[in-house]
DSSP file (Angstrom, degrees, kcal/mol; ACC not computed):
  #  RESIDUE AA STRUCTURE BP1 BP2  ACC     N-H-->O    O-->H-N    N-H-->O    O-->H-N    TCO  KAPPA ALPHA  PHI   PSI    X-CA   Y-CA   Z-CA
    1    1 A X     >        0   0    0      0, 0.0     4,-2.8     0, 0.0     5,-0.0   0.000 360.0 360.0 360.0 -37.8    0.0    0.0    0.0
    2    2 A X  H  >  +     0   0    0      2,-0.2     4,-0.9     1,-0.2     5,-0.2   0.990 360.0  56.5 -55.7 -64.4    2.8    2.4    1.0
    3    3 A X  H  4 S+     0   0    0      1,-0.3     4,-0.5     2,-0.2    -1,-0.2   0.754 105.1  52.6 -46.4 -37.8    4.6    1.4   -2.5
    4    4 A X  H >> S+     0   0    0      2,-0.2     3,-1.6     1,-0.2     4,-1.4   0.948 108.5  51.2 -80.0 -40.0    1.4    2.5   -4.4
    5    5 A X  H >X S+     0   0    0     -4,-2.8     4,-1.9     1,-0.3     3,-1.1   0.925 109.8  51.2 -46.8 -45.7    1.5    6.0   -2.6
    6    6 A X  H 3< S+     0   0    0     -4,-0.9    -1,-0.3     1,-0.4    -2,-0.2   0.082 112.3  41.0 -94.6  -2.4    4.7    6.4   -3.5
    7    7 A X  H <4 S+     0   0    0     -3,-1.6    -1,-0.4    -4,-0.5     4,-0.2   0.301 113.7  58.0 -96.9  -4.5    4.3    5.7   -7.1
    8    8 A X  H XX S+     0   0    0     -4,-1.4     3,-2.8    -3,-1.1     4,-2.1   0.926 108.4  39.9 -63.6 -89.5    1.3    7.6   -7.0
    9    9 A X  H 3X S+     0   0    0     -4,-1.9     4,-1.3     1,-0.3     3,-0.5   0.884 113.9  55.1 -50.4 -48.7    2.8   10.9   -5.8
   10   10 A X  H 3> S+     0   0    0      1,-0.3     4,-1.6    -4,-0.2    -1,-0.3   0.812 107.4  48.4 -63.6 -13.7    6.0   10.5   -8.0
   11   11 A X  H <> S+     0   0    0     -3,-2.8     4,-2.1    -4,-0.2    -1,-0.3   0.924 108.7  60.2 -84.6 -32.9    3.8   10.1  -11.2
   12   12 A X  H  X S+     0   0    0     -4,-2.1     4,-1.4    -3,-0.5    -2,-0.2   0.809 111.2  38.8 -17.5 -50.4    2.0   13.4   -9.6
   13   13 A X  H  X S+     0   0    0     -4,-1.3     4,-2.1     1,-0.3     5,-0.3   0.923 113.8  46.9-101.3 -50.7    5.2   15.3   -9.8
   14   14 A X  H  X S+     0   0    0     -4,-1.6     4,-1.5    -5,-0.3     5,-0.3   0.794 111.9  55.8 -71.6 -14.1    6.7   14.2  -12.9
   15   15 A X  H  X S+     0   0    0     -4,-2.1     4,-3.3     3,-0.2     5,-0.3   0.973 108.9  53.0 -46.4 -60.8    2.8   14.9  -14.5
   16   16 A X  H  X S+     0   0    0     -4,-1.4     4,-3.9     1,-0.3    -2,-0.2   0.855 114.4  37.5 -37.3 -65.4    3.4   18.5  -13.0
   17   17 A X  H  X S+     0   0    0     -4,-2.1     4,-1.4     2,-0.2    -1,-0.3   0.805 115.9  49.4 -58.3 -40.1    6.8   19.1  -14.8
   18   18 A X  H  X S+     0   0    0     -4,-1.5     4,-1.9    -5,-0.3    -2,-0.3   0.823 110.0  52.3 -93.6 -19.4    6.0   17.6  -17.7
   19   19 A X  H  X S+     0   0    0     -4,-3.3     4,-1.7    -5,-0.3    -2,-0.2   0.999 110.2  55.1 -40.1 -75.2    2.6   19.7  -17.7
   20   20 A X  H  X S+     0   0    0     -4,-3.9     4,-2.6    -5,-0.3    -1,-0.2   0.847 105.8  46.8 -25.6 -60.4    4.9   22.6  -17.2
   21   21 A X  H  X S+     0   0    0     -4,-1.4     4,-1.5     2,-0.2     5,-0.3   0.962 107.9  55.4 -45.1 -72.0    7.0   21.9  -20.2
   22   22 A X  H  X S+     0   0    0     -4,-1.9     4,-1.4     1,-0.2     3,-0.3   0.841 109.9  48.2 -24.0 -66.8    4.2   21.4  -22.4
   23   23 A X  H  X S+     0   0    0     -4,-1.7     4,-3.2     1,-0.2    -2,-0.2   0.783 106.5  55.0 -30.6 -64.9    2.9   24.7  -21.5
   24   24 A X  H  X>S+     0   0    0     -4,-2.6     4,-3.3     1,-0.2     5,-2.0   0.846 108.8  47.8 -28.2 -64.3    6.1   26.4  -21.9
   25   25 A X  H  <5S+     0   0    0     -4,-1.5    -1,-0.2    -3,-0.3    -2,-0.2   0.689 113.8  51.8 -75.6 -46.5    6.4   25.1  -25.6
   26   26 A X  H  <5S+     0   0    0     -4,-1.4    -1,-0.2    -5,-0.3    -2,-0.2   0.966 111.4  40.9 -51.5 -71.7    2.7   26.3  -26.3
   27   27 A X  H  <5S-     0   0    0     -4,-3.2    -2,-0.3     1,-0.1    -3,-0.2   0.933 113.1-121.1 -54.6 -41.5    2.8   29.4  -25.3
   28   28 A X  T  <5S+     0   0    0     -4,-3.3    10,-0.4    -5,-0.2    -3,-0.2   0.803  72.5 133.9  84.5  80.4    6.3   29.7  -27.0
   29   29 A X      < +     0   0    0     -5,-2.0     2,-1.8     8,-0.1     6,-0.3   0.262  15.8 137.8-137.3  -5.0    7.6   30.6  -23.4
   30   30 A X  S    S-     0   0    0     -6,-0.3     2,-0.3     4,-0.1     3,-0.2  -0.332  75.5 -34.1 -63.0  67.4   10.6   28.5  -23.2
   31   31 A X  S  > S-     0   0    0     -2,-1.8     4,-1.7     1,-0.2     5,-0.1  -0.633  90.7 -65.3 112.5 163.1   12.9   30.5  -21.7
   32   32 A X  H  > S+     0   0    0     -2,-0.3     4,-2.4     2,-0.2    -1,-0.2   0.740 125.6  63.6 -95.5 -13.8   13.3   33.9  -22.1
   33   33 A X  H  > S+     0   0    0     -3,-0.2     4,-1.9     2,-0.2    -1,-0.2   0.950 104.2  51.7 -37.3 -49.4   14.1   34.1  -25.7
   34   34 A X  H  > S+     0   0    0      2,-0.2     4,-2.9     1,-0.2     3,-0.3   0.915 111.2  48.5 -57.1 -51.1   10.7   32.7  -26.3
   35   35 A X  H  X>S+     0   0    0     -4,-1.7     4,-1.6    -6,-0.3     5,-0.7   0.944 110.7  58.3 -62.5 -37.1    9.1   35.9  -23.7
   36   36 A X  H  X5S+     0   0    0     -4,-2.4     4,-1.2     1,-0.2    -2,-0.2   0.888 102.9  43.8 -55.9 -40.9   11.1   37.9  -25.7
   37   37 A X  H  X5S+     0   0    0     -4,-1.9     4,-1.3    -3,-0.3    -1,-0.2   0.870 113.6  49.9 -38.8 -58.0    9.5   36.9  -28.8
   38   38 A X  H >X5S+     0   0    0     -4,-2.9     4,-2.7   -10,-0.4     3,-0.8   0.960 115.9  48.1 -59.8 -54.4    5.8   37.2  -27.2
   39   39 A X  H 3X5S+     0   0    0     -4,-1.6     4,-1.5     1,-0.3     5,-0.2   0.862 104.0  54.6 -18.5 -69.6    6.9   40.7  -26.0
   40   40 A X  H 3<<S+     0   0    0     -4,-1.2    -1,-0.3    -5,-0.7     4,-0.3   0.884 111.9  45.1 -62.8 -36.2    8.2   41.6  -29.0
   41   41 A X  H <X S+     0   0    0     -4,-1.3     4,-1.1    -3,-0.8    -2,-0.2   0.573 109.4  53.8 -25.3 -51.6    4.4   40.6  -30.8
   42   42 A X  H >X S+     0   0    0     -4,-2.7     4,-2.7     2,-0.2     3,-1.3   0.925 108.6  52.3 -67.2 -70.6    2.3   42.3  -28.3
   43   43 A X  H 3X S+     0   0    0     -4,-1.5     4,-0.7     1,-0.3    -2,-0.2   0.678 111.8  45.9 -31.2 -29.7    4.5   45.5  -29.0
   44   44 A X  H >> S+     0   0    0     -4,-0.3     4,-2.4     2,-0.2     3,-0.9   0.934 111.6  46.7 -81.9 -48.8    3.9   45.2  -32.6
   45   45 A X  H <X S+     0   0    0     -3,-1.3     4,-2.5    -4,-1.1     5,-0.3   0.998 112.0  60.1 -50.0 -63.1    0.2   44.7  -32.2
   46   46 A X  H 3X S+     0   0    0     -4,-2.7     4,-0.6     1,-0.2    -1,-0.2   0.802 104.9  44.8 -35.3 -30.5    0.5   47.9  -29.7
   47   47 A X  H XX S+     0   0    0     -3,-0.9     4,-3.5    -4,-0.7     3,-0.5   0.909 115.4  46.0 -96.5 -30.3    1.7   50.1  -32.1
   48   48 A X  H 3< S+     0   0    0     -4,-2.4     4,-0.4     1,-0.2     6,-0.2   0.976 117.7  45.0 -69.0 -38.0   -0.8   49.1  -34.8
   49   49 A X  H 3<>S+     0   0    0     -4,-2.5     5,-0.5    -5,-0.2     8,-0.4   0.491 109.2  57.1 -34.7 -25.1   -3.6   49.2  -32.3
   50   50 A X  H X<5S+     0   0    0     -4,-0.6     3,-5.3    -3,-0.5    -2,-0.2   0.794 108.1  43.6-104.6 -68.6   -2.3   52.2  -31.2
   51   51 A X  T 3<5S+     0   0    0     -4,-3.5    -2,-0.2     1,-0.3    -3,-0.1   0.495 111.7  54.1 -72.1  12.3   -2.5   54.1  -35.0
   52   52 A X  T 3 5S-     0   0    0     -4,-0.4    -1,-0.3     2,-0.1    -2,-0.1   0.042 111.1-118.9-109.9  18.8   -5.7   52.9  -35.7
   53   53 A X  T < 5 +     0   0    0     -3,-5.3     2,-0.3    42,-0.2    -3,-0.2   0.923  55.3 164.5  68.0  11.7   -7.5   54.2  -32.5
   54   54 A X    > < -     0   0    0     -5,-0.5     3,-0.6    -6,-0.2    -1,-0.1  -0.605  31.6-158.6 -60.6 126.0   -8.3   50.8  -31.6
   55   55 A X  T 3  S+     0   0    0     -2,-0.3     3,-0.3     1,-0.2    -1,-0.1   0.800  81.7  84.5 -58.2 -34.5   -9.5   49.9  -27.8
   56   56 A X  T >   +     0   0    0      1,-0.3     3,-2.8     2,-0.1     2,-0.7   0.638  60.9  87.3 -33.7 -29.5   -8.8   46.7  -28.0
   57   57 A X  T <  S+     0   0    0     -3,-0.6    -1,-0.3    -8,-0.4    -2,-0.1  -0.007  76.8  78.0 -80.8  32.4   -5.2   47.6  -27.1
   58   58 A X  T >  S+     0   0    0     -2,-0.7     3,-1.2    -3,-0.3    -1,-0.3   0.217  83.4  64.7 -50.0 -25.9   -6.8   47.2  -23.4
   59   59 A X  T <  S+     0   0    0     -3,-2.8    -2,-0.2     1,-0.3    -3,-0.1   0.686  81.3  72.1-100.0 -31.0   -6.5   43.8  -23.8
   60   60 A X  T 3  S+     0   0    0     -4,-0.5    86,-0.9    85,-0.1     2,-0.3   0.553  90.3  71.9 -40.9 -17.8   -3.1   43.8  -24.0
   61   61 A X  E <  S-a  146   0A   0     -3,-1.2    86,-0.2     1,-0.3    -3,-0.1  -0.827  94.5-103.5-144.5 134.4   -2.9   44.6  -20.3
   62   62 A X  E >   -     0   0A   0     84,-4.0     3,-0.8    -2,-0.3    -1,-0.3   0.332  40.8-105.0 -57.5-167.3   -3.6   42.2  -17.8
   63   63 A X  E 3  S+     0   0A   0      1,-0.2    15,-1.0    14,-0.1    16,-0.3   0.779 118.9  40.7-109.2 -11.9   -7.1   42.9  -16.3
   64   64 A X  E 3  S+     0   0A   0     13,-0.2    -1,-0.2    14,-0.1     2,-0.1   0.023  90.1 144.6-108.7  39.8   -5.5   44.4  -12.9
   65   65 A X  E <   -     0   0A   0     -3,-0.8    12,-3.0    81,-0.1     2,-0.4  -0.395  37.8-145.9 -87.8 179.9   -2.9   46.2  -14.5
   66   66 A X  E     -aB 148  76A   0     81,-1.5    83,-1.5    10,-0.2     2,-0.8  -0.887   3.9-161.7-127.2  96.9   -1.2   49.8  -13.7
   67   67 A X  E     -aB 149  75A   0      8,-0.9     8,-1.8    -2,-0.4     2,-0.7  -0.797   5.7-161.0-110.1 147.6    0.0   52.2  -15.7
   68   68 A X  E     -a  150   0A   0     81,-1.0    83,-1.4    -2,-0.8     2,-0.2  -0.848  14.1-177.7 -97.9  89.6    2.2   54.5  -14.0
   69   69 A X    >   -     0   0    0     -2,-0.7     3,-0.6     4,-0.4     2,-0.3  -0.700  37.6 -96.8-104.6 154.7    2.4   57.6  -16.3
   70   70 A X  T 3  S+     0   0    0     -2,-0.2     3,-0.1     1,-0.2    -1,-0.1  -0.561 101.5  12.7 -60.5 114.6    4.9   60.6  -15.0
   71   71 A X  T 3  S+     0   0    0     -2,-0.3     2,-0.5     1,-0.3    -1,-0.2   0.573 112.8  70.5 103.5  20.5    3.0   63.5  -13.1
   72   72 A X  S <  S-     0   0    0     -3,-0.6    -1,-0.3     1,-0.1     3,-0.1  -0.940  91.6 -72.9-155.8 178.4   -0.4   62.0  -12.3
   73   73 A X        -     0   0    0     -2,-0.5    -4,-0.4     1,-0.1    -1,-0.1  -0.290  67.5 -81.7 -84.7-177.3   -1.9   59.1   -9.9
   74   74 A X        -     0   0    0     -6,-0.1     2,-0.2     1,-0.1    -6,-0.2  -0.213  45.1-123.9 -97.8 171.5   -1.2   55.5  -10.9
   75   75 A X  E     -B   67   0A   0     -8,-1.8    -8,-0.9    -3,-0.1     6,-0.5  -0.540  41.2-166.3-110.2  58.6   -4.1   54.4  -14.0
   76   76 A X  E  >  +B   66   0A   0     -2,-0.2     4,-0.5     4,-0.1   -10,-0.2  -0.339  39.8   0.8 -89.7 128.8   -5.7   51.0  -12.3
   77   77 A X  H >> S-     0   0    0    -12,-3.0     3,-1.3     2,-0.2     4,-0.9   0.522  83.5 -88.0 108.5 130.6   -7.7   48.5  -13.8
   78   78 A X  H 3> S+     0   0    0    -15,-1.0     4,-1.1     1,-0.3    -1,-0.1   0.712 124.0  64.0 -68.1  -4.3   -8.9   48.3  -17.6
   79   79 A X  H 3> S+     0   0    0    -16,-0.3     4,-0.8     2,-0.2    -1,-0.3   0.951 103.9  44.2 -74.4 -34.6  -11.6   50.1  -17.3
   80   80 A X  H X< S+     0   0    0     -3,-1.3     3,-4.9    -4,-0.5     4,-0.3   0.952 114.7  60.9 -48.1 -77.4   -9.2   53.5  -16.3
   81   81 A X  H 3X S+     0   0    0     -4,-0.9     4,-1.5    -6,-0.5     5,-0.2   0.672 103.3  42.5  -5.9 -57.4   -7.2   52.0  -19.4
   82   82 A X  H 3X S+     0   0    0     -4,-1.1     4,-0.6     2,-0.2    -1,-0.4   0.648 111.7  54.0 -80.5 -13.6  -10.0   52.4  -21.8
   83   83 A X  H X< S+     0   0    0     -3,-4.9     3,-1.3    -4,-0.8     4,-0.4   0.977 116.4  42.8 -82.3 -92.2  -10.8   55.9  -20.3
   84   84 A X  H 3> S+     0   0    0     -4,-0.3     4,-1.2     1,-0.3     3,-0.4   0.360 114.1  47.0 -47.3 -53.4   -7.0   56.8  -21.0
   85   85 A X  H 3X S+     0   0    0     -4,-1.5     4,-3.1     2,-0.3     5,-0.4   0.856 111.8  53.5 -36.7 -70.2   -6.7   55.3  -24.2
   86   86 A X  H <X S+     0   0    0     -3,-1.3     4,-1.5    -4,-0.6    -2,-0.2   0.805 107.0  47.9 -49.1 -34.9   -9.8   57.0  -25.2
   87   87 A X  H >> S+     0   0    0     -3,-0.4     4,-1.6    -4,-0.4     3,-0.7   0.977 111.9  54.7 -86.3 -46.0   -9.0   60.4  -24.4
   88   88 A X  H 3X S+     0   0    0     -4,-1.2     4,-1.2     1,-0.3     5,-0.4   0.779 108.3  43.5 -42.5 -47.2   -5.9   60.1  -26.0
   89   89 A X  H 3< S+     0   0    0     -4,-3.1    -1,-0.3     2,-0.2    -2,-0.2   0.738 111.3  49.7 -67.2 -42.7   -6.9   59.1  -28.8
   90   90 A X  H << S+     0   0    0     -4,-1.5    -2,-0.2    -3,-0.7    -1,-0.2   0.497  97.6  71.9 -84.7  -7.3  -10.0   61.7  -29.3
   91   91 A X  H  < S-     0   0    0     -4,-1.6    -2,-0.2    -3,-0.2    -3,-0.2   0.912  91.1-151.3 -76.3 -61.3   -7.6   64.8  -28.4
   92   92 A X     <  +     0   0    0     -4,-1.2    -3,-0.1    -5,-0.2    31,-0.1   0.735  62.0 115.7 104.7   1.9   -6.1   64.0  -31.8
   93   93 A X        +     0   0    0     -5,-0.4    30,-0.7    29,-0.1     2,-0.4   0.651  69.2  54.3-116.7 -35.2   -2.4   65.5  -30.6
   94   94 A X        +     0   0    0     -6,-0.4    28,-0.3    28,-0.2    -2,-0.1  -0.866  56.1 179.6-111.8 140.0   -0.5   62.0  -30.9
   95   95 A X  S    S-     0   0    0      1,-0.4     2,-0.3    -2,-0.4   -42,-0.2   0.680  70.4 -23.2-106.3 -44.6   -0.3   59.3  -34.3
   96   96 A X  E     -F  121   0B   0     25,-0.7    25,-4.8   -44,-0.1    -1,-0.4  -0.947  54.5-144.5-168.4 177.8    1.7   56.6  -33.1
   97   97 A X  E     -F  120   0B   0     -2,-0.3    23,-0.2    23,-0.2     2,-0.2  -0.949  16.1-149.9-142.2 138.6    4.4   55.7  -30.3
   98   98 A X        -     0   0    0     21,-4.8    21,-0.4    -2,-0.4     2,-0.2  -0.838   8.5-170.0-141.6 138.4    7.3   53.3  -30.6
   99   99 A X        -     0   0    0     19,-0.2     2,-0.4    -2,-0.2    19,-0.3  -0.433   2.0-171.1-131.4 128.7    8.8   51.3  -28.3
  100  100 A X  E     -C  117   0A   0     17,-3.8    17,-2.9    -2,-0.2     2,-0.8  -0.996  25.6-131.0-131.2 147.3   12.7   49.0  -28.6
  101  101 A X  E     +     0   0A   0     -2,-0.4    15,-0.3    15,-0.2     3,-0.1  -0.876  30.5 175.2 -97.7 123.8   13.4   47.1  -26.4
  102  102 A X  E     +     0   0A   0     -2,-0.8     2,-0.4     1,-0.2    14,-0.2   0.950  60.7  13.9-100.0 -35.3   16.6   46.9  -24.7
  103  103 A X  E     -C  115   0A   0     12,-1.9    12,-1.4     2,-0.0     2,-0.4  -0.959  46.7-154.9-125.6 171.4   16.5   44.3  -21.9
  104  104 A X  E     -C  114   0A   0     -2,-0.4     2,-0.3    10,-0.2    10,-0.2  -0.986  13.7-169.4-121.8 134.1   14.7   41.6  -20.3
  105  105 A X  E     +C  113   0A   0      8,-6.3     8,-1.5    -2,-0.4     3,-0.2  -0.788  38.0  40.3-121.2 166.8   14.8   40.6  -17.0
  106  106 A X  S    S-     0   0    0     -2,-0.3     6,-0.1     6,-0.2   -74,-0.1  -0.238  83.7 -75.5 105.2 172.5   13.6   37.7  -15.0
  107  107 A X        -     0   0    0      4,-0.4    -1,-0.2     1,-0.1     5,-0.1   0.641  54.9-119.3-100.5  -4.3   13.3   33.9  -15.4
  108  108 A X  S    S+     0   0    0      3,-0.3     4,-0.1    -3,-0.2   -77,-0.1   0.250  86.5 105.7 103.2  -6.1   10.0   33.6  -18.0
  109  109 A X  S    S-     0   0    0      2,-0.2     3,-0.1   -79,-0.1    30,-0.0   0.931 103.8 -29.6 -58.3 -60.4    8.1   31.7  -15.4
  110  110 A X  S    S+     0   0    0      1,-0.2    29,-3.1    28,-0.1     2,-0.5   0.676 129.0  26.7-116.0 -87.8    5.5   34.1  -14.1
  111  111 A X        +     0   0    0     27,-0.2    -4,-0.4    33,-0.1    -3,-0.3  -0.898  48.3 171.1-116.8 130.6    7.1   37.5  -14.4
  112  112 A X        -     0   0    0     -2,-0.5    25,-1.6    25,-0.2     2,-0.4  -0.687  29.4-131.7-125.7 164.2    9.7   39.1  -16.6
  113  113 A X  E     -CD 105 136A   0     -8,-1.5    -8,-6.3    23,-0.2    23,-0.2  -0.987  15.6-147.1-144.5 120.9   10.5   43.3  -16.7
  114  114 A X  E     -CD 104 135A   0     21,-2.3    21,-1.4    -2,-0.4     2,-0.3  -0.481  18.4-169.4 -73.8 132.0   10.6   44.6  -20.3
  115  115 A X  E     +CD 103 134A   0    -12,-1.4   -12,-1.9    -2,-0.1     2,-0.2  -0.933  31.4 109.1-151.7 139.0   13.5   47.7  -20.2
  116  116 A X  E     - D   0 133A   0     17,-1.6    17,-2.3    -2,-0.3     2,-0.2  -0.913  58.6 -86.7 178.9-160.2   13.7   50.1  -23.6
  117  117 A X  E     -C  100   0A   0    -17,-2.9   -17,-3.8    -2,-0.2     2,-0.3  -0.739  31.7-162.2-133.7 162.5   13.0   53.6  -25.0
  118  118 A X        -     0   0    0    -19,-0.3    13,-1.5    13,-0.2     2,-0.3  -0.928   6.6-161.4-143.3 154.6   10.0   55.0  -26.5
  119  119 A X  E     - G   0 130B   0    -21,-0.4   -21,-4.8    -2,-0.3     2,-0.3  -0.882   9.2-152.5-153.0 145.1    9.0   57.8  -28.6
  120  120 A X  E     -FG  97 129B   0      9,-0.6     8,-1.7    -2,-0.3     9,-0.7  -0.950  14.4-164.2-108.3 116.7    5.7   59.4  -29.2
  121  121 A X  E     -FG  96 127B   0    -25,-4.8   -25,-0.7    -2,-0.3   -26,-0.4  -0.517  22.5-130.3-112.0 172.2    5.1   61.5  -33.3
  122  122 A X    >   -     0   0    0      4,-1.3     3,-2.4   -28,-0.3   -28,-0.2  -0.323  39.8 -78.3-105.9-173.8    2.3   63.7  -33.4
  123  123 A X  T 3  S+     0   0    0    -30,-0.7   -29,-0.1     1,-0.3   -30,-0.1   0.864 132.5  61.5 -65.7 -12.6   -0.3   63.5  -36.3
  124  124 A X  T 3  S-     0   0    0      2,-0.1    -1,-0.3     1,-0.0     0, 0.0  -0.076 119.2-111.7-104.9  30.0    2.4   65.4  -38.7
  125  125 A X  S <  S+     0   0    0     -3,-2.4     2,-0.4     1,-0.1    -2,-0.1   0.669  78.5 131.9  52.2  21.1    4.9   62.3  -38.1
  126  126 A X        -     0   0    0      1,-0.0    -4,-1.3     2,-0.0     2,-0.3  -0.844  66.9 -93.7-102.3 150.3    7.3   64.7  -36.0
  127  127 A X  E     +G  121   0B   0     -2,-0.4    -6,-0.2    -6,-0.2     3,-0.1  -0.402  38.9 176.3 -62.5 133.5    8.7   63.6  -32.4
  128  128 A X  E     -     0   0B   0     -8,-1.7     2,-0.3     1,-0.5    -7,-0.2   0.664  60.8 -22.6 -85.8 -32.8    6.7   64.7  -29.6
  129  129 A X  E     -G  120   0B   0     -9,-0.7    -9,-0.6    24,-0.0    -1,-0.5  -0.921  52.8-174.8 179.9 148.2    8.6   62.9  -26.8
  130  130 A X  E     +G  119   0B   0     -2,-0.3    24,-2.9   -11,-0.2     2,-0.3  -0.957  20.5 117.9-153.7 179.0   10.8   60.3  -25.7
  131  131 A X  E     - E   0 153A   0    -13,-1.5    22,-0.3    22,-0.3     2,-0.2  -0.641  51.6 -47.7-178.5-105.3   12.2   58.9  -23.2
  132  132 A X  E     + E   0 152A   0     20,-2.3    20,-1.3    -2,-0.3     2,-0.2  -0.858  40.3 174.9-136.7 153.4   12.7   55.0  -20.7
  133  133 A X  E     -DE 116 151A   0    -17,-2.3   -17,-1.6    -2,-0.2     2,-0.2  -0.897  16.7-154.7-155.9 172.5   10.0   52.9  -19.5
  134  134 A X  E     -DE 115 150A   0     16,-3.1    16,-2.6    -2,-0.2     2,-0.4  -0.968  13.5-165.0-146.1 146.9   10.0   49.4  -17.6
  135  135 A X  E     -DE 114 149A   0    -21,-1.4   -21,-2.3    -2,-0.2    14,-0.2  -0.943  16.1-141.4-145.4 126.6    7.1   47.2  -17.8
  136  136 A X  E     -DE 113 148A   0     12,-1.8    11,-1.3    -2,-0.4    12,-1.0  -0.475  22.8-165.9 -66.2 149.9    6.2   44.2  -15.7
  137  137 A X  E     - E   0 146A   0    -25,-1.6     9,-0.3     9,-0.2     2,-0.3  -0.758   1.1-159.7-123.6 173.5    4.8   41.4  -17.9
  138  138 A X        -     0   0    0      7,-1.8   -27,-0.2    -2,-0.3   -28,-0.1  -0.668  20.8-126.2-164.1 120.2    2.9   38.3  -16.3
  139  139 A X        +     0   0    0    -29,-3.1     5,-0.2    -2,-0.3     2,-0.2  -0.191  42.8 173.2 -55.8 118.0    2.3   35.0  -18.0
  140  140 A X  B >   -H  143   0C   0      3,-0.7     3,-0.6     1,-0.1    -1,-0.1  -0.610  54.1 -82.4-127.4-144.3   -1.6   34.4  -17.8
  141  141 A X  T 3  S+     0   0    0      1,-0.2     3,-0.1    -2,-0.2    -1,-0.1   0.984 131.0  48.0 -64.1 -42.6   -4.1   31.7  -19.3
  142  142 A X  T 3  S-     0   0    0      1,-0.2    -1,-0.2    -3,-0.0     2,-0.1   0.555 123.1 -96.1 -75.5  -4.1   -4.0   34.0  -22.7
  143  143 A X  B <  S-H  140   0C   0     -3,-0.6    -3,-0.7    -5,-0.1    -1,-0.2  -0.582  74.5 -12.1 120.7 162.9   -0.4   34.4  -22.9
  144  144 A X        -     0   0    0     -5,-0.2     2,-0.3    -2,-0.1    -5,-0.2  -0.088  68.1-176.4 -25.5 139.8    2.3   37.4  -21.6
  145  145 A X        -     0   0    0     -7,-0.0    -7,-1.8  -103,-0.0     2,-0.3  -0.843  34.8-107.6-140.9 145.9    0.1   40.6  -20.6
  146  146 A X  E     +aE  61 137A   0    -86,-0.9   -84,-4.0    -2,-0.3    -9,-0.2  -0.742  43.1 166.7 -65.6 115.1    1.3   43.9  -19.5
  147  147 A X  E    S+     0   0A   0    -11,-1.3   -81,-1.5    -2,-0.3     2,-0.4   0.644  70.5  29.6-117.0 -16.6    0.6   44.1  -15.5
  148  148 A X  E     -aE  66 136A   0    -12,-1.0   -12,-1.8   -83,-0.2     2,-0.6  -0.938  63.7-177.2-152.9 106.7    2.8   47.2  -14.7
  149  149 A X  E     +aE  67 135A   0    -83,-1.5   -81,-1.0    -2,-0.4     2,-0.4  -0.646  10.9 164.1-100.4  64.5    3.5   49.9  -17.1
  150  150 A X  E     +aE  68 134A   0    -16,-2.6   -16,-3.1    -2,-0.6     2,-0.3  -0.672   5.8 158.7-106.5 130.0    5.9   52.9  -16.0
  151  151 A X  E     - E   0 133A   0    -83,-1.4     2,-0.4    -2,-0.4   -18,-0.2  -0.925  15.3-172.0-133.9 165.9    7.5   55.2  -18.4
  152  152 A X  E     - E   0 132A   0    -20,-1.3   -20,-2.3    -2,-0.3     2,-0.3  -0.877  29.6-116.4-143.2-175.4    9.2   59.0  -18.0
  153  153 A X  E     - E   0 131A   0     -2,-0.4   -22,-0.3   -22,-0.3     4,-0.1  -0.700  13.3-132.3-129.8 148.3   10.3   61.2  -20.8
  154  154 A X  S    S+     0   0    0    -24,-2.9     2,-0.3    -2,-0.3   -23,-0.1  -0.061  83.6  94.4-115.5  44.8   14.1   62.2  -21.0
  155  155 A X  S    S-     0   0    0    -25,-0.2    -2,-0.2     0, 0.0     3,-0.1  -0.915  85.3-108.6-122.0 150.1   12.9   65.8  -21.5
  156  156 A X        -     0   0    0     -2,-0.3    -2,-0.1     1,-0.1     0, 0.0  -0.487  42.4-109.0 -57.8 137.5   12.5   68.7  -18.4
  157  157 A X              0   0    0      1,-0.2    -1,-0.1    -4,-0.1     0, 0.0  -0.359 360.0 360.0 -70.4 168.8    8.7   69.4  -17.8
  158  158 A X              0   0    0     -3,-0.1    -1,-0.2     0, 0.0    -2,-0.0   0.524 360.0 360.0-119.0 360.0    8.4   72.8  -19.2
């Protein structure tokens, strides 16, 4: 009886692992090249979402994420997100943003931190802005999501 627990639990564990694996390999999460990939995909989606005025690009962002923008209170939850988005997009001032990344940190499990530059054109395709950001990512059922967004500008307010 013992002997069957004890093949019991160890087929448990190696289920667990190999479960894991699987996952990894699905999502195309294996490792952090592989979050680097997904990363690199949302970002693309983000900037076309972004020049067509899309909402969807809420969805991008986990559903309790935070974006931390410079000089105002934190942005919580996708409904703020879709507020933010919206007015931004109906002022009319901004055309597109883009974003490189230069590192990634973290072990690809759970959470990884996105570190790059950004710039923001206006509708007449000149730079508006740039500056740094870091963004927490966090593996959920749908894949990498944006849970923590923080950016600042590498210009003096005027």
């Amino acid at each position: 009886m013992k002997q069957n627990n004890l093949l019991t639990a160890i087929a448990f564990i190696a289920f667990i692992f190999i479960y894991a694996d699987c996952r990894a390999q699905v999502d195309g999460t294996a490792g952090l090249p592989g979050v680097k990939k997904a990363i690199e995909n949302t970002n693309a989606l983000y900037f076309k979402l972004f020049a067509k005025k899309n909402g969807a690009i809420v969805d991008l962002y986990s559903d309790d994420a935070c974006l931390l923008a410079p000089n105002m209170p934190p942005i919580a939850g996708k409904k703020a997100l879709k507020k933010d988005f919206e007015d931004t997009f109906t002022a009319g001032k901004v055309k597109g943003v883009k974003f490189e990344t230069t590192n990634i940190y973290g072990d690809g499990k759970e959470y990884v931190t996105e570190e790059g530059t950004w710039q923001v054109f206006t509708t007449g395709g000149k730079l508006l802005d740039d500056g740094k950001y870091l963004k927490l990512w966090r593996l959920t059922k749908t894949g990498w999501k944006i849970f923590r967004d923080s950016f600042n500008s590498n210009h003096k307010m005027q």
